[in-house]
Structures are given as structure tokens and as C-alpha cells.
C-alpha positions in Angstrom: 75.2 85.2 118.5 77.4 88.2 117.7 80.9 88.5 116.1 82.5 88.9 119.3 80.8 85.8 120.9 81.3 83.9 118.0 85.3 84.0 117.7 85.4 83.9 121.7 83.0 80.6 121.6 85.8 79.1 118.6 89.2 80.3 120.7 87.8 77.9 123.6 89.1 74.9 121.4 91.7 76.9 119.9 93.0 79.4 122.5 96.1 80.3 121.1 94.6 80.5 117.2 96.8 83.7 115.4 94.0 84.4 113.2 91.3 84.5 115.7 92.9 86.4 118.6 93.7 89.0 115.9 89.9 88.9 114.6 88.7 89.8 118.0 91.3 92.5 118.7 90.1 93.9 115.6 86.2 93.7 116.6 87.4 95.0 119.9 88.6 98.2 117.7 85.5 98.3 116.3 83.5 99.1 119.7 86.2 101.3 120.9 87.9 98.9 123.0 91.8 99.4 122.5 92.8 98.1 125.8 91.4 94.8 125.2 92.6 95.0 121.4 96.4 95.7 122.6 96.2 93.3 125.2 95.4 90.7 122.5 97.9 92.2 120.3 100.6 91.8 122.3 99.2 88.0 123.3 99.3 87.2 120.1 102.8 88.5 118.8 104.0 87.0 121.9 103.1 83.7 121.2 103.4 84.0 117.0 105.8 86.9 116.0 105.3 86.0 112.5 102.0 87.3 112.6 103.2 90.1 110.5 99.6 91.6 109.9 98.8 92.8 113.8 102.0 94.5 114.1 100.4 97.3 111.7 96.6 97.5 113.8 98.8 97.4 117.3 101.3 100.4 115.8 98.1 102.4 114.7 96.3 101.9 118.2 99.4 102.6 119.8 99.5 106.0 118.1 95.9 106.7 118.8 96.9 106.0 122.1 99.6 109.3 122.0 102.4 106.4 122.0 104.5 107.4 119.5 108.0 105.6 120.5 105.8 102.3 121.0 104.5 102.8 117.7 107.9 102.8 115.8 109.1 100.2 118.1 105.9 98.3 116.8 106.6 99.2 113.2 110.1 98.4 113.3 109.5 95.1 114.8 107.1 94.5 111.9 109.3 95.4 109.3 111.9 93.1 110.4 109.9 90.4 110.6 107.6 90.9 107.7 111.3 91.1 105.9 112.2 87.9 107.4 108.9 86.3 106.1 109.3 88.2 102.2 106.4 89.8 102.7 106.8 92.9 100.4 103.2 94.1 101.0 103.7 93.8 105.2 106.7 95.5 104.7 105.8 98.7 102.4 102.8 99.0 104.5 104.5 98.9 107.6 107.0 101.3 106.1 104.2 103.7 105.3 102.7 103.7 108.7 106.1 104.5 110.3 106.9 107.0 107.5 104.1 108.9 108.1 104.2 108.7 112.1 107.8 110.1 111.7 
């Protein structure tokens, strides 16, 4: 069984599992699949804004994506709530991402 089945066999018993939702977006990445990853993305920071970690893969899709303002919004959002949480390493790389976009 692949990745991708795997983590989609484990969210049937956990459907609204932070950790796997963001797994699969990332796998999604991997095979080129940014719609799906985004969609999950978003899902996910929805449900669990504290997820602090997909705020940086969504703001770097979104600029794939020629999405700029999104982006920022994306990397703002992060900041704020990777600020919120202490997270010093969520923050200075979220920083990073935004400084470098702008």
C-alpha cells in the first residue's frame, strides 16, 4: 500500500487528525497535486489554526500558484499564530518566507 493510501486508510478513524491531513497535503505536493494539497491546507487550519507548520507549505504553494497577496495573508496569519504559540522557529521561518516573497 502506498503513502497516499496509507494516511487516507488512518484518517477514516481519525478524519479531522492535524498531523495526517497535513502529511497527505504534503504527499499531494509531491505528485504535483497543489489543488488537493490547498484544499487540505485550508481544511486543516480551519479546523486547527494552531497548526503553525502548514501555514508555511500553503504560503509556498500559494506563491507557486502566482498568489502573492494570499501568500502574505498566509504568512501573516502564520506569524501571528506561531507568536501566539512561542514558536520562535515557526515564526523566523515564516518571517523568511514572507521576507523573501516581498
Amino acid at each position: 500500500m502506498d503513502r497516499i493510501a496509507r494516511i487516507k486508510e488512518f484518517l477514516k478513524s481519525s478524519p479531522n487528525d492535524s498531523f495526517l491531513k497535513h502529511a497527505l497535503a504534503l504527499e499531494y505536493i509531491k505528485l504535483g497535486d497543489d489543488t488537493g494539497a490547498r484544499q487540505l491546507f485550508e481544511e486543516l487550519l480551519a479546523y486547527e489554526p494552531g497548526y503553525v507548520g502548514s501555514y508555511y507549505h500553503l504560503g509556498r504553494l500559494l506563491e507557486r500558484a502566482a498568489l502573492p497577496k494570499e501568500a502574505i495573508g498566509v504568512y501573516e496569519k502564520g506569524m501571528e499564530m506561531a507568536k501566539a504559540a512561542n514558536d520562535r522557529h515557526a515564526y523566523n521561518e515564516l518571517q523568511a518566507a514572507l521576507d523573501d516573497l516581498i
